[in-house]
C-alpha positions in Angstrom: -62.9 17.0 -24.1 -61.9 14.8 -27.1 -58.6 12.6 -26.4 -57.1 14.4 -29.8 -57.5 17.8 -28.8 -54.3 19.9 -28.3 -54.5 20.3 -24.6 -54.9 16.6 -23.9 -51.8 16.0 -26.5 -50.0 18.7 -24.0 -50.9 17.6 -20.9 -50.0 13.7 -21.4 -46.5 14.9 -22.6 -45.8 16.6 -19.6 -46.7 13.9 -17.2 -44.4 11.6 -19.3 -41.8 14.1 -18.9 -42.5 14.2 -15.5 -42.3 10.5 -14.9 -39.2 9.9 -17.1 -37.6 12.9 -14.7 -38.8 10.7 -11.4 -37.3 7.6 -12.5 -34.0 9.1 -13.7 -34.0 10.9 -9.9 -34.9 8.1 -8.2 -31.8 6.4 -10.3 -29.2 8.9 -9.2 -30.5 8.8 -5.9 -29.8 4.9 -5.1 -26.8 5.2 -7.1 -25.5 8.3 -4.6 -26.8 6.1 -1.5 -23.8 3.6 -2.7 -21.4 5.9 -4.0 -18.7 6.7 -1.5 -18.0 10.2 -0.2 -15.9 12.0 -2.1 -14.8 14.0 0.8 -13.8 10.5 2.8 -10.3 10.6 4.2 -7.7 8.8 2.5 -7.1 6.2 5.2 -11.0 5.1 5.5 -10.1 1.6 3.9 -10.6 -1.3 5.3 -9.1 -2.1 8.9 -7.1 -5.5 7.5 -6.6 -4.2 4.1 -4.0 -1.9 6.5 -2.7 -4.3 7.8 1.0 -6.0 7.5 -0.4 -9.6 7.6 -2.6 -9.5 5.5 -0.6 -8.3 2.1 2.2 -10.8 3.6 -0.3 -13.6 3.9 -1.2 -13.3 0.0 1.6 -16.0 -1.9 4.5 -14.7 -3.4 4.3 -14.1 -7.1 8.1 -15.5 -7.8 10.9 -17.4 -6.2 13.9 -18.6 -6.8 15.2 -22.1 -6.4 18.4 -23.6 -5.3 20.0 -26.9 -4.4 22.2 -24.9 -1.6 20.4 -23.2 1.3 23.5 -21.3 2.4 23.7 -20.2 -0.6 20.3 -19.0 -1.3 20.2 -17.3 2.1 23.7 -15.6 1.9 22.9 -14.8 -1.4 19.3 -13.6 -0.5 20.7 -11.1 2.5 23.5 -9.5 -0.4 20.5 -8.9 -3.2 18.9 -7.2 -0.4 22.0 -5.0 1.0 22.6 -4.4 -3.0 19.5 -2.2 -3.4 20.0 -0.3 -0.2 18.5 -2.3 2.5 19.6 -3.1 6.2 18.8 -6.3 7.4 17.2 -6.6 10.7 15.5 -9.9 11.4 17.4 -13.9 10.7 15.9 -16.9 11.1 17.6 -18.8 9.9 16.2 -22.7 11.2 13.0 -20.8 10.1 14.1 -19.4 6.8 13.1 -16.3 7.8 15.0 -13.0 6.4 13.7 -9.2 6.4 15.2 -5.9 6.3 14.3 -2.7 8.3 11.8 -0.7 6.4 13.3 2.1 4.4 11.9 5.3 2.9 11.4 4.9 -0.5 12.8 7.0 -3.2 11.3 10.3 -4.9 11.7 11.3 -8.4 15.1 13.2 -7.6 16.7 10.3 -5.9 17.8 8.3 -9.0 20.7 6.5 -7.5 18.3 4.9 -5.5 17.3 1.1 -6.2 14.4 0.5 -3.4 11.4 1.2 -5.7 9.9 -1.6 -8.3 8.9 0.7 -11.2 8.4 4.5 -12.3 4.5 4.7 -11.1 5.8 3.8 -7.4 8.7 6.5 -7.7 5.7 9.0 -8.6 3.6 7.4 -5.5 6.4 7.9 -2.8 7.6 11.3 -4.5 3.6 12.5 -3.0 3.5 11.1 0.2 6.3 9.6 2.2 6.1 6.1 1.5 8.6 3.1 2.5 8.9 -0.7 1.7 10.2 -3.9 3.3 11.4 -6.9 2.4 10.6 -10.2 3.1 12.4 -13.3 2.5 10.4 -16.5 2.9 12.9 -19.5 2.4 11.2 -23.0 2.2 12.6 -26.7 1.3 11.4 -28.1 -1.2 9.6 -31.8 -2.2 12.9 -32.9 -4.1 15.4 -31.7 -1.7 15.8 -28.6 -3.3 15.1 -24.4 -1.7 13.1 -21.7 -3.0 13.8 -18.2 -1.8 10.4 -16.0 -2.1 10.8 -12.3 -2.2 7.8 -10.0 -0.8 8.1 -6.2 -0.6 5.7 -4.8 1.4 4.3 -0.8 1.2 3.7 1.3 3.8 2.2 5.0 3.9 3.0 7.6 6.2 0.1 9.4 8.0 0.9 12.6 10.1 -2.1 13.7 12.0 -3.7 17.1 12.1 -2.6 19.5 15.1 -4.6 22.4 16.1 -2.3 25.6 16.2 -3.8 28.5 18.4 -0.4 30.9 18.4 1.9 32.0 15.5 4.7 30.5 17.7 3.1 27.0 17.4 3.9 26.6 13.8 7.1 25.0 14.4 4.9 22.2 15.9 2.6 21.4 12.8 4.8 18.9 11.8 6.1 17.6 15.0 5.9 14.1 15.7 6.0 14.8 19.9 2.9 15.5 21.2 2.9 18.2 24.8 2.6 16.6 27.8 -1.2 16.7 28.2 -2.0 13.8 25.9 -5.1 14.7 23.5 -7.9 12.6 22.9 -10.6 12.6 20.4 -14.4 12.9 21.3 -14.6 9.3 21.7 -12.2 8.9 24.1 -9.0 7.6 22.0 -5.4 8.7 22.5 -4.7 10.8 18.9 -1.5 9.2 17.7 0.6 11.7 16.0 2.1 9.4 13.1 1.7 6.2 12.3 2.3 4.1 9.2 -0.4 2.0 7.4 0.1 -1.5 4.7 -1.3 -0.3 1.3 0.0 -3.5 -0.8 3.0 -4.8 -2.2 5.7 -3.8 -4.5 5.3 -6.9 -7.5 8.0 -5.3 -9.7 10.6 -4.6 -7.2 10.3 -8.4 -6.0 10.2 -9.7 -9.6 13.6 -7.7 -9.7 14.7 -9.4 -7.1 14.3 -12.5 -7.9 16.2 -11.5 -11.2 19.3 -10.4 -8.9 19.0 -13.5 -6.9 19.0 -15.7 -9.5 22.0 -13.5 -11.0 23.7 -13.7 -8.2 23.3 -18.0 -7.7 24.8 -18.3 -11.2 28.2 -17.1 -9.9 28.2 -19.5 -6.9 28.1 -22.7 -5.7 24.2 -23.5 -6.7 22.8 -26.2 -9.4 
C-alpha cells in the first residue's frame, strides 16, 4: 500500500497520538510518585522541624543593645509582662529569660498583644495555637549587651477517641484518657494531646525589640 494513501496518513496519526498520550502519562505518573498525599495528616512534617530546639537554634533576627545589663534584663522581663506574658524561667549569670507559653489570641480577642501580625491572629483563631518567649542576653566585644528576642509557635494536637455510646460524647474532647491505657497497632502509648514547634513569630519579636528599645530610652542605658 502506497505511503500516501489515506489509511497510512490515518494510521501514523493515531500512533503519534498514541505516543504523545504515553509520554504525557508516564509524566503525570513520576510526577504523582513525588507529589505528597493529599490526604497526609497535618502533623506528618518532619520529626525536628517539630521540634523546640531546632526553631530556637536558628539566630535571632533583631536585638537590642545596651551599655547596662540590669537594665536590659529588667527592662527585657517588663516588655514581656507588657504584652501579657508570665515569666517562668531566670538566668540570670546565663542571660537567660523566658516566659510560660501562652495561648495565643483569636480574631475576637483584640485587647490581646501576644500575636506578631494579622495572618497569625487568623492562624491561632483555627487551631489553638500558643507562643513563647525567649530572651537570649549576651555581652558584647566592646563591653556593651544585646538582648535577642525569639518567639517560638506551638500547635495544639488533640488526638482522635473512638466513642462506642451516646454517653461517651462528653469524652471526645477529654484530655484524660480511662484507666486502660490504649495503644496503637505498633505498640505505642496514644498520647491524648500534645503540642508540636511549627516556627517562629518574626513580627511579634521585631515588636519587641521596638518596646525594648522604647523602654531603654526612659532609663538608665547609653
Amino acid at each position: 500500500m502506497p505511503d500516501n494513501h489515506p489509511f497510512m496518513s490515518a494510521a501514523r496519526t493515531l500512533l503519534l497520538a498514541a505516543s504523545l498520550l504515553g509520554a504525557v502519562t508516564a509524566g503525570a505518573g513520576c510526577e504523582a510518585a513525588h507529589a505528597p498525599a493529599a490526604t497526609q495528616p497535618a502533623t506528618s512534617i518532619d520529626y525536628h522541624e517539630g521540634q523546640s530546639d531546632f526553631w530556637l537554634a536558628k539566630p535571632a533576627i533583631v536585638s537590642v543593645n545596651c551599655s547596662s545589663y540590669d537594665a536590659l534584663w529588667s527592662n527585657a522581663a517588663w516588655v514581656a509582662h507588657l504584652d501579657g506574658f508570665v515569666i517562668d524561667r531566670e538566668e540570670y549569670r546565663n542571660g537567660v529569660l523566658t516566659t510560660k507559653p501562652l495561648v495565643s489570641a483569636q480574631v475576637f480577642e483584640p485587647w490581646k498583644r501576644d500575636v506578631g501580625d494579622y495572618r497569625g491572629v487568623m492562624q491561632s483563631t483555627l487551631a489553638t495555637m500558643r507562643r513563647t518567649i525567649h530572651f537570649d542576653l549576651r555581652r558584647l566585644p566592646d563591653g556593651s549587651f544585646a538582648a535577642a528576642p525569639k518567639v517560638l509557635i506551638e500547635h495544639h494536637a488533640l488526638a482522635e477517641r473512638r466513642i462506642t455510646s451516646v454517653t461517651e460524647y462528653l469524652d471526645v474532647f477529654a484530655t484524660q484518657r480511662p484507666l486502660d491505657e490504649e495503644y496503637t497497632e505498633e505498640g505505642v502509648l496514644l498520647v491524648p494531646d500534645y503540642w508540636y514547634a511549627t516556627g517562629r513569630d518574626y513580627a511579634l519579636e521585631r515588636t519587641l525589640a521596638a518596646q525594648l528599645k522604647n523602654a531603654l530610652s526612659t532609663s538608665a542605658c547609653d
